[in-house]
N, C-alpha and C positions, 0 to 999 in steps of 0.2 A: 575566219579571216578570208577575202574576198582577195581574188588576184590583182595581181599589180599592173597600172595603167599602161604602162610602156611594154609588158609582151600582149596586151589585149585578149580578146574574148579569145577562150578554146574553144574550135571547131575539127572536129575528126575529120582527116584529111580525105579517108574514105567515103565518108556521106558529103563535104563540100563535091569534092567530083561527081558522086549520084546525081545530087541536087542540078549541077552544073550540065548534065550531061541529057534530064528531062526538061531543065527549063525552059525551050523553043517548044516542047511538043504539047498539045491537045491533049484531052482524056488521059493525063499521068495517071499511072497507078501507085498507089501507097510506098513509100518509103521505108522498106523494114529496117531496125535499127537496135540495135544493142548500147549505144552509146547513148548514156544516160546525162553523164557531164557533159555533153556538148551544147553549147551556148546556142540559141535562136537569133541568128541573123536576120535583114532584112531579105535576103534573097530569098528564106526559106518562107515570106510571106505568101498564102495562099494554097501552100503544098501539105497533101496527107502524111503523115507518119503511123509507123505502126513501133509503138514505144517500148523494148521487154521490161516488165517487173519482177523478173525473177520467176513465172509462172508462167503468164501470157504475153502475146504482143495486145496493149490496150494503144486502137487506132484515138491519133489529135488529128485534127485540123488546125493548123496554124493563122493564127489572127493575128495583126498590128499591135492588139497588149502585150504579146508574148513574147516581143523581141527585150533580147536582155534579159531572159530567164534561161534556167537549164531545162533541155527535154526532159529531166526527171521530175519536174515538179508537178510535173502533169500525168504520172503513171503513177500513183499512191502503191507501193509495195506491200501494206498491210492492209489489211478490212479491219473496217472498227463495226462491230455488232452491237453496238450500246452497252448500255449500264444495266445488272440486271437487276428490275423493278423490285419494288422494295416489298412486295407480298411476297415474291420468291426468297427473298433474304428472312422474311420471317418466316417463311414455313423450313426452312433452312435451321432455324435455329429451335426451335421449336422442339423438335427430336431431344437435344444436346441438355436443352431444360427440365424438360422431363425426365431424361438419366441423372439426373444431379437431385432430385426430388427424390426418389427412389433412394438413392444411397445415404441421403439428411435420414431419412425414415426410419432407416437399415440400423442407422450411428445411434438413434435416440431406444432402439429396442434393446440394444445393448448396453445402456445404462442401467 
């Protein structure tokens, strides 16, 4: 459920005043930030951020698409490593059908 139009975007009132407080100066340095739900404003056009995931700070650069988005959506908190290929799934199983041959073998000497 997306916030309601009348209290408007959340911005941490702590990072508006950072932001506020670099935006006349030259060569800003990065923005460190914790605040993952905070909305991207127009002011924050052009400014670095260094975003936590829970592990690192992963530096954005903030572009004109990204206003109306949260800074989280730009720090992915999990790695995805793919699918694992499907020769590894069969030598995976491989092992498990071979113990099960062995035991059919075992059952028919016993008749």
């Amino acid at each position: 459920m997306s916030r309601s139009i009348w209290k408007g975007p959340y911005v941490d009132p702590s990072l508006l005043k950072k932001v506020e407080k670099l935006k006349g100066q030259t060569n800003v340095p990065p923005i460190k930030t914790w605040a993952r739900k905070c909305t991207i404003i127009p002011e924050f056009v052009g400014l670095s951020f260094l975003i936590y995931n829970g592990k690192k700070f992963i530096p954005i650069k903030i572009s004109d698409e990204m206003v109306g988005h949260k800074l989280g959506e730009f720090s992915p908190t999990r790695t995805f490593n793919g699918h694992t290929p499907a020769d590894k799934k069969a030598a995976q199983s491989t092992p498990s059908v071979g113990g099960a041959k062995a035991t059919t073998g075992s059952s028919n000497e016993k008749k």
